[in-house]
N, C-alpha and C positions, 0 to 999 in steps of 0.2 A: 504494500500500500504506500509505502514511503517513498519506497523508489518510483513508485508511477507519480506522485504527484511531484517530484524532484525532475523527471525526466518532463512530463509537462511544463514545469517551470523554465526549466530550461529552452524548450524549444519556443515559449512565450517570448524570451527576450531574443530569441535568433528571429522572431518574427517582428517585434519593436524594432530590433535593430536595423533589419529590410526595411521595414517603413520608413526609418526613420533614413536611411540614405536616398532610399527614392521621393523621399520627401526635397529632401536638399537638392537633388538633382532638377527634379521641375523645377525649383526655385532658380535657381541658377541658370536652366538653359530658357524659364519667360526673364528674365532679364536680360540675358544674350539676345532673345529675338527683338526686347523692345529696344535694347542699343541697336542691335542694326537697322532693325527700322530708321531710327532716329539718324544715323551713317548715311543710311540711301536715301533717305529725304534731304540732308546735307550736299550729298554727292550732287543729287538731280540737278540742285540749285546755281551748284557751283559750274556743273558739265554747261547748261540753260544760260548763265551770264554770261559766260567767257567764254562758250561753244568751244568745249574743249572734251576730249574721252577721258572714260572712266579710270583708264591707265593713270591720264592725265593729271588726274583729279585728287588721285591719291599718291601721284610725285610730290602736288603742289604741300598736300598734309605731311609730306616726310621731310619738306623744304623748312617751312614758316614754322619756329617754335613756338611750343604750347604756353 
């Protein structure tokens, strides 16, 4: 009896601890998608003023310090 509720116990926290990285991970990768967003909406703006490509666009961000 001990040991089942031990061996439960334990695979409870192997199951917390799944959640809890696939937890972080969504977190992590909707913040990735909404920076890029926010990059390619930059990008557009920058390609649209100075009609310049994409290549272009992210020479000019490795040029001008942040």
């Amino acid at each position: 009896m001990l040991l089942e509720l031990y061996a439960t116990a334990v695979e409870a926290l192997r199951s917390l601890s799944r959640y809890v990285q696939a937890h972080d991970l969504v977190v992590q990768l909707r913040g990735a998608v909404e920076s890029r967003a926010v990059i390619d909406q930059a990008k557009g703006i920058i390609m649209g003023s100075l009609a310049i490509s994409g290549d272009a666009t992210f020479s000019c961000w490795r040029v001008v310090p942040a």
